[in-house]
C-alpha positions in Angstrom: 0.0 0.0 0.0 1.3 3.4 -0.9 1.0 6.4 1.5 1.4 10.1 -0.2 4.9 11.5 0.9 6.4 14.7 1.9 9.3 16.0 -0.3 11.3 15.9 2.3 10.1 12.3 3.4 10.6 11.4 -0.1 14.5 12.3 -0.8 15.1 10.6 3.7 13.3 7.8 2.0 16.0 7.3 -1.0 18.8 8.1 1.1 18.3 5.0 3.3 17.9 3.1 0.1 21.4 3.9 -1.1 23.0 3.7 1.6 21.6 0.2 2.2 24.3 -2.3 1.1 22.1 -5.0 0.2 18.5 -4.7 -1.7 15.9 -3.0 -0.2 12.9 -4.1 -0.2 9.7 -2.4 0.7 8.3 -5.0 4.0 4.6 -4.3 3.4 4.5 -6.5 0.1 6.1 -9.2 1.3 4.5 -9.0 4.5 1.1 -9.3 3.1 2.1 -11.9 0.9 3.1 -13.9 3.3 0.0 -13.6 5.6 -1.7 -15.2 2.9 -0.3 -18.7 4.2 -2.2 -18.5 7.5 -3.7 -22.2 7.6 -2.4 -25.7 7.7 -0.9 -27.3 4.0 0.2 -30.6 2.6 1.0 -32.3 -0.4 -1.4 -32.9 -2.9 1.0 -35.6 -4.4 1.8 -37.6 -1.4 2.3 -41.4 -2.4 4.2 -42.6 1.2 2.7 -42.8 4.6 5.3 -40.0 5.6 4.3 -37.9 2.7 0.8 -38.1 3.8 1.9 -37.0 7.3 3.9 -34.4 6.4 2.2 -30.8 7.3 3.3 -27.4 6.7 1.2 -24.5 9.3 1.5 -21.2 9.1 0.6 -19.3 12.1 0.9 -15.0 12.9 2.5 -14.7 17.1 3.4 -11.4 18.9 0.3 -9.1 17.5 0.7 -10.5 14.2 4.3 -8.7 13.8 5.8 -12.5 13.1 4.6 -15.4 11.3 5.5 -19.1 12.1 5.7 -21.9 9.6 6.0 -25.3 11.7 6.5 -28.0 9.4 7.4 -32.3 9.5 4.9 -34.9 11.0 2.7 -33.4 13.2 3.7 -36.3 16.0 7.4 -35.6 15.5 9.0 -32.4 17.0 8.7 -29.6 13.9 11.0 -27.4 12.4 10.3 -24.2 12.5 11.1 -20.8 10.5 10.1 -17.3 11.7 9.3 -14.3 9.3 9.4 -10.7 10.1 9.8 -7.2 8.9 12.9 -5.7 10.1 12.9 -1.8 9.2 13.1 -1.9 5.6 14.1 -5.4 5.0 12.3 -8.8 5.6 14.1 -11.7 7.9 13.5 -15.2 8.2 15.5 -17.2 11.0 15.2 -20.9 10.7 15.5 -22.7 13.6 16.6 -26.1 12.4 16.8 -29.9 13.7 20.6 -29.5 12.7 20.8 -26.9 15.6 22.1 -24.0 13.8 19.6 -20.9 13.0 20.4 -19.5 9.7 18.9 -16.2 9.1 17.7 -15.0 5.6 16.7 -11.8 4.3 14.4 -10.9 1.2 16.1 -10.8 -1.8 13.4 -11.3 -4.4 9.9 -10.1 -4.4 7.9 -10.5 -7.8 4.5 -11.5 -8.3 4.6 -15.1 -7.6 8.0 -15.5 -6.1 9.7 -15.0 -3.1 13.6 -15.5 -2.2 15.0 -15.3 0.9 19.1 -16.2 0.7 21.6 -16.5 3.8 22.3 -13.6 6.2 24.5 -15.5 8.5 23.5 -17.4 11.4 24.1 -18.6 15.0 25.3 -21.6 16.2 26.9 -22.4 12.8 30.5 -23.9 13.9 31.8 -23.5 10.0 30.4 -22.4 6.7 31.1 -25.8 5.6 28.5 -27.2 8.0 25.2 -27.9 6.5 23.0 -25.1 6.6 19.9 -23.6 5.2 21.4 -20.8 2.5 18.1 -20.6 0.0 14.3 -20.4 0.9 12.2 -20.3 -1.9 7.7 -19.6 -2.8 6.2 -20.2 -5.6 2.7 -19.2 -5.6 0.9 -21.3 -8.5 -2.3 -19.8 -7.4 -4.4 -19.4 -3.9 -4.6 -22.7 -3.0 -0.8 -24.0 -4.0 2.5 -23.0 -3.0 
């Protein structure tokens, strides 16, 4: 959504975009974008007991500032990723079963695509060590990702 700015507003506004060293992007596209996922998903193509189980949720926390996807077998512990704005960038931290916590940030926005690539991350002994680096959405249409 687009709010009518000030001149001055305007020109503050560019200035943090330059000086940014990495892309800026603008949070509340991505943000509502992302919303849309609220709900629980699974495969339409599952063929194995385990694919069947499999479950991807979606969930907004903390006054809807954050949003949650929790995914594996519901009966197994889940991995989880958190989203959230951050200023003028977008973060995702993945908290993973490996014990490291990569964070991502929004490099690509387009219509149907989102790409978050590697930040850097805690807990990470080397960058050898397996690690998330790429987090990709594809939106086919409403009701597939």
């Amino acid at each position: 959504m687009l709010h009518a700015m000030s001149a001055l507003q305007s020109a503050a506004a560019l200035l943090c975009l330059l000086a940014s060293t990495a892309p800026a992007v603008e949070p509340a596209a991505p943000w509502a974008h992302l919303k849309t996922l609220v709900g629980t998903w699974q495969r339409t193509d599952a063929s194995t007991a385990a694919q069947k189980a499999f479950r991807i949720r979606y969930r907004l926390i903390s006054a809807d500032t954050a949003l949650v996807e929790e995914f594996g077998d519901p009966a197994k512990q889940p991995t989880q990723t958190v989203f959230h704005p951050d200023g003028g960038r977008f973060l995702a931290t993945h908290y993973c079963a490996q014990g490291n916590q990569p964070r991502l940030q929004l490099r690509i926005d387009a219509h149907d695509t989102m790409v978050f690539e590697f930040l850097d991350a805690t807990n990470l002994r080397s960058a050898s060590d397996s690690h998330l680096v790429r987090l990709t959405f594809r939106w086919r249409d409403a009701d597939q990702v």
